[in-house]
Residue, then its C-alpha position, 0 to 999 in steps of 0.5 A: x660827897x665827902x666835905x673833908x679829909x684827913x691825911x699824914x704829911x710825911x717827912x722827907x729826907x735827901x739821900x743825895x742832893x747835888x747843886x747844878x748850875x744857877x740860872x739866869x732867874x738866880x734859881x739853881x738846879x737840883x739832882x736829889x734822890x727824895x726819900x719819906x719818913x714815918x715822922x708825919x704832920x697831921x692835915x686835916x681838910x674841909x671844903x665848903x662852909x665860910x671863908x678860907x683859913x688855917x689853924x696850926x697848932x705844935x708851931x709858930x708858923x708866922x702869917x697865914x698868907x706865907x704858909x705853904x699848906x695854905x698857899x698851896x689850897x690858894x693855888x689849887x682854888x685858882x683851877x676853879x675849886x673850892x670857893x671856901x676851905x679850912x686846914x687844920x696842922x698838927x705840926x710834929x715835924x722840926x721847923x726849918x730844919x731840912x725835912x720838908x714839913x712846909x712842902x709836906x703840909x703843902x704836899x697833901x693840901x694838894x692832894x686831899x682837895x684832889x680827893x675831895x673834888x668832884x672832877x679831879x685834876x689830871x696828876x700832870x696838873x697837880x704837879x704843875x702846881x706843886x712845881x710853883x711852890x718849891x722843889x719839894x713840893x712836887x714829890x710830896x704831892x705824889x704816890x712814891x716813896x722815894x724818887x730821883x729828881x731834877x731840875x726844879x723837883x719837877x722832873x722826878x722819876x719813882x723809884x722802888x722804896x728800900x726796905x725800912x730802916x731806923x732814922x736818927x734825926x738830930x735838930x740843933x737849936x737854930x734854923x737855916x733858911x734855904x735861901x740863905x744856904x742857896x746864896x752861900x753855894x753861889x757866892x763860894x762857887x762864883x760865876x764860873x762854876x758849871x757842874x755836870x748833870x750825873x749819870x745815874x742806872x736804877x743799880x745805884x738805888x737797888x740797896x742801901x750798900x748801893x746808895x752809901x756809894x753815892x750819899x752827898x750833899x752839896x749844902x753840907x759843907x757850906x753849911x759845916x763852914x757857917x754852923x761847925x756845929x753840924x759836923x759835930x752832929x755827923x760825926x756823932x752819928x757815924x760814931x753810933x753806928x750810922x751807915x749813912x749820916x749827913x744833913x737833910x736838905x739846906x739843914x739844919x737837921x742831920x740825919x742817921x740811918x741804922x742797920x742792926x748794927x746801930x745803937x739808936x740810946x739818943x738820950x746823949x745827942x740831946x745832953x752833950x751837943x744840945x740837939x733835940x733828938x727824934x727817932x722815925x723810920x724811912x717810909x715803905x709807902x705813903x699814907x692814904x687818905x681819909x674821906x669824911x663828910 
């Protein structure tokens, strides 16, 4: 029986992400169009042996008890497998940056200790757990590429991946807790505020022309109000050529997507606006497993 696997945790980014209503429970709702990237953390998994631990190397995660990919292996281990287990992350995705590197890593702890076990559990299951983890976590857990997703991340519906394109991604120097980003939408909006659910046809999603038309995020301009320099960010990407540019998630990275009309020279962004730079490509699949002993 295999003892281990190893697998990519890729990225993700929003294409659009619409904040519904906040429920009682204080959580908001979420309609979100999920898109991968090529940019990757790298996971490996293995079951049995002595204990339980973590070892990440690339960032500084904070407690092992806090960490996603290893809440997620306690989460799986509460359907009654594995006794004992060991993560290992190779960290290449910016931290607290909006591309969902935690809820990735977490996304295939999932999926691997899946693999690995003997009975797997049904896929309906393997969401439920990933649904307790975050809004992001459910589709990093799944086979798609890209798909539309609402309420909690856990009602998500595959949609076929566009073709590849060329992703600019600009992380200025500070984070932005999704927390916070949640609280600075409830305290803008009040308590009257009720927004409609979109209607939304599979043509919306046929190209990328398609999905310039409805591109949005709803944490950007509440962001943009607490950090202006995001806008500069934007801007900056529009200004090479960028089809589409706009935050990631609750940020902070800013993201461009090119056609062969964009100039990817990103040598300028790190310079004069004091943004790392990183240069990936959106995702035609996701990456396969690997099982060893």
């Amino acid at each position: 029986m295999p003892r281990a696997a190893r697998v990519r945790a890729q990225a993700k980014i929003n294409l659009l992400l619409r904040i519904l209503g906040r429920e009682r429970s204080g959580y908001h709702s979420i309609e979100t169009v999920f898109c991968r990237l090529e940019l990757s953390d790298e996971i490996v998994v293995r079951v049995g042996g002595h204990g339980r631990s973590l070892d990440c190397g690339g960032a500084k995660l904070g407690p092992v008890g806090e960490n996603l990919a290893y809440r997620a292996a306690m989460a799986y281990r509460e359907t009654g497998w594995p006794d004992t287990f060991a993560i290992e992350v190779d960290k290449r995705i910016p931290v607290g940056g909006g591309l969902g590197g935690g809820s990735a890593d977490a996304g295939a702890v999932l999926r691997a200790l899946n693999a690995l076990r003997p009975e797997p559990i049904p896929r309906d299951a393997l969401l439920d757990l990933a649904s307790k983890l975050g809004a992001d976590v459910p589709f990093l857990s799944s086979d798609a590429a890209m798909a539309l997703a609402w309420g909690r991340g856990e009602r998500m519906l595959a949609l076929p991946p566009l073709p590849p394109r060329d992703v600019v991604l600009l992380t200025p120097p500070f984070g932005i807790s999704t927390a916070d980003a949640y609280s600075w939408i409830a305290a803008e909006r009040g308590d009257s505020y009720r927004p409609l659910a979109g209607e939304f046809t599979l043509g919306m999603f046929r190209d990328w022309n398609s999905v310039l038309t409805i591109a949005r995020n709803d944490f950007e301009p509440v962001v943009i109000r607490k950090h202006p320099r995001i806008r500069t960010l934007v801007s900056a990407l529009h200004s090479v050529g960028a089809s589409i540019a706009m935050l990631s998630g609750s940020g902070s990275t800013v993201f461009g997507i090119c056609d062969d009309n964009c100039t990817l020279d990103v040598s300028q962004f790190d310079r004069l606006l004091g943004a790392v730079p990183h240069r990936t490509r959106t995702a035609s699949h996701v990456e396969e497993l690997l099982l060893t002993d």
